[in-house]
C-alpha positions in Angstrom: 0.0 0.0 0.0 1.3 3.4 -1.0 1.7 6.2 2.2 1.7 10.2 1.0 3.7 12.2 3.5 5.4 15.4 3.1 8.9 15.5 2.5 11.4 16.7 5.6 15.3 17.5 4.7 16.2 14.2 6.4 14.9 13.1 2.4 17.2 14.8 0.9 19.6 12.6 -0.7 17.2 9.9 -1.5 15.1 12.1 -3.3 17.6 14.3 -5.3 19.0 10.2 -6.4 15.0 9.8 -7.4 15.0 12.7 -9.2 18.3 12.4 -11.4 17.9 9.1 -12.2 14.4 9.8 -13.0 15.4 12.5 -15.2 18.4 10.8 -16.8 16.9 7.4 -17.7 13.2 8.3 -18.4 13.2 11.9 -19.5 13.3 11.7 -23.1 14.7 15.4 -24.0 17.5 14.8 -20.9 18.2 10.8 -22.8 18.4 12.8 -26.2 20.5 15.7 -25.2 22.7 12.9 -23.2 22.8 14.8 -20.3 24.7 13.2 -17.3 24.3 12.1 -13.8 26.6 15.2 -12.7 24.7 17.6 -15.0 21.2 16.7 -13.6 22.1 16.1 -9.8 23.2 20.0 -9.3 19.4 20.8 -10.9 17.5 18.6 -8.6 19.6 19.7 -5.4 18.4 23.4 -6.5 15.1 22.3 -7.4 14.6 20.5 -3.9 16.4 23.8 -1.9 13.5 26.2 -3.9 10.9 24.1 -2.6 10.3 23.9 0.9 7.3 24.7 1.2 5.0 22.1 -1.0 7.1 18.8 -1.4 5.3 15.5 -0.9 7.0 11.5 -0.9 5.1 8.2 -1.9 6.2 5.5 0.5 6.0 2.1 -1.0 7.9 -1.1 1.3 9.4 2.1 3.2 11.4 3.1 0.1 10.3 6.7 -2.2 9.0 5.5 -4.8 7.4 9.3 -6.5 8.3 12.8 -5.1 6.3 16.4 -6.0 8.3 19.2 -5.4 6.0 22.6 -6.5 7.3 25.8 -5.9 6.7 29.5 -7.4 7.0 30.2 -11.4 9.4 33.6 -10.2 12.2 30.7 -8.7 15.0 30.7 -10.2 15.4 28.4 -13.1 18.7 26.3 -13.5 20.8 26.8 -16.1 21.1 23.1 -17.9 22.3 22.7 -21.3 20.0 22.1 -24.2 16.9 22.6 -21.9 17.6 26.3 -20.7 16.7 26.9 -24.1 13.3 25.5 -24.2 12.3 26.6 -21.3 13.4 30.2 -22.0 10.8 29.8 -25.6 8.3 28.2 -23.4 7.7 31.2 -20.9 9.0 34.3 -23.6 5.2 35.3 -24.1 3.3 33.9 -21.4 1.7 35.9 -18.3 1.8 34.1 -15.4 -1.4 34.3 -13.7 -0.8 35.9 -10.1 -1.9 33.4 -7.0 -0.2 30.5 -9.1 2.2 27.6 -8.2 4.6 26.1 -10.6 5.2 22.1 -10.4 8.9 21.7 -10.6 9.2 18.4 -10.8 7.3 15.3 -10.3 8.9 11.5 -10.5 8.0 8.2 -9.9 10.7 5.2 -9.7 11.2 2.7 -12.5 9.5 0.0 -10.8 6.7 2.0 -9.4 5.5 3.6 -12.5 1.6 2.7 -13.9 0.1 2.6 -10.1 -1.2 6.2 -10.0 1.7 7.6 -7.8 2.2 10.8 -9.7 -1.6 11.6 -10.0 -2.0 11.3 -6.4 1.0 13.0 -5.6 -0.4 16.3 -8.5 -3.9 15.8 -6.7 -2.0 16.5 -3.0 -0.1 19.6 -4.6 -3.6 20.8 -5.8 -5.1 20.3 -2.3 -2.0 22.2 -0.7 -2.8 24.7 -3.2 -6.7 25.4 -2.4 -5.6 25.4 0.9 -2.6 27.8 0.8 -5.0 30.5 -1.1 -3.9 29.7 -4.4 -6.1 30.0 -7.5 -3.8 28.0 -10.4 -1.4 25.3 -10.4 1.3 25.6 -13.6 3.3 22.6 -15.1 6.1 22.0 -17.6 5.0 18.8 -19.3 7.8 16.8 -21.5 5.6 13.9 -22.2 2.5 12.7 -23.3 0.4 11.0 -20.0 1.4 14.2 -18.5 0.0 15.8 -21.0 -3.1 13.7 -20.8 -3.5 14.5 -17.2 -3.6 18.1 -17.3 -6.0 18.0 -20.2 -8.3 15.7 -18.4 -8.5 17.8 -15.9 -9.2 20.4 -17.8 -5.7 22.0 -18.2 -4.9 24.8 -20.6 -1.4 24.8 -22.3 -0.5 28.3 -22.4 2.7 27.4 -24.8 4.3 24.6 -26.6 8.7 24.8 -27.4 10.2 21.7 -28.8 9.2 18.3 -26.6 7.7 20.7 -23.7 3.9 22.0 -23.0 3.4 24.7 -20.4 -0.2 23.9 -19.0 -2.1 26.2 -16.4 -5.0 24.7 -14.5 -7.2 26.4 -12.7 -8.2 25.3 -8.9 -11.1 24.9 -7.8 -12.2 24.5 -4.2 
C-alpha cells in the first residue's frame, strides 16, 4: 500500500538520487541531449532547496517510490544545457497568472510507475494549493500522459517549445 507524507530534509539525498535518475533514464529530451548524472544532480539539489514549502514523498515497502516538489514560477530556473533553451521559448510570451504555483518536478521510480503515484501526488499539490489561497497550479509537461493528465483535468497549455507543453489549470475548491 502506497503512504503520501510530506517530505522533511532528512529526504534529501534519496530524493535528489530519485530525481536524477528519474530524469536521466526516463526523460526523453534529458536521454536525447545525453545529459549526465553530474549535470542533472546540481538541478535537482536546486530544485529540492527552492521548494520547501510544497514537497510531498510516496512511500512504498518504506522506500520513495514518487516525489512532487512545487514551488513559485518567479524561482530561479537552472541553467542546464539544451533545456535552458526550451524553457526560455516556453515562458518568452506567457503571463503568469498571479496566485499561481509552478510544479517543478514530479517523478515516480522505475519499478513503481503505472500505479497512479504521480496523480496522487499532483492531486496532493492541488489540495495544498486550495488550501494555501492559491487560484492556479502551472506545469512544464515533456511527455504525453502528463500531458493527458492536465488536459483531463481540464488543463490549458498556455505554450508549446520543442518536446515541452506549459499547462495552467485552474483550482477549484
Amino acid at each position: 500500500m502506497v503512504e503520501y507524507k510530506e517530505v522533511v530534509d532528512a529526504d534529501r539525498q534519496e530524493i535528489v538520487d530519485l530525481l536524477t535518475e528519474t530524469f536521466c533514464v526516463h526523460n526523453v529530451p534529458c536521454r536525447e541531449l545525453g545529459l549526465t548524472f553530474d549535470e542533472m544532480r546540481p538541478v535537482m539539489e536546486l530544485f529540492f532547496e527552492q521548494t520547501k514549502d510544497c514537497r510531498y514523498k510516496a512511500l512504498l515497502d518504506g522506500k520513495i517510490a514518487g516525489v512532487i516538489l512545487v514551488g513559485h514560477p518567479d524561482d530561479a530556473p537552472p541553467v542546464l544545457r539544451g533545456i535552458s533553451e526550451i524553457m526560455e521559448d516556453l515562458y518568452k510570451d506567457v503571463e503568469i497568472p498571479e496566485k499561481a504555483l509552478l510544479v517543478h518536478v514530479t517523478a515516480v521510480g522505475g519499478d513503481y510507475q503505472g500505479k497512479g503515484i504521480s496523480s496522487a501526488l499532483r492531486n496532493m499539490a492541488f489540495t495544498h494549493g486550495q488550501k494555501n489561497g492559491y487560484k492556479y497550479i502551472m506545469s512544464e509537461s515533456f511527455s504525453d500522459i502528463t500531458d493527458h493528465y492536465y488536459k483531463s483535468k481540464g488543463g490549458k497549455a498556455l505554450s508549446r517549445s520543442g518536446p515541452a507543453t506549459l499547462w495552467c489549470l485552474e483550482i477549484t475548491a
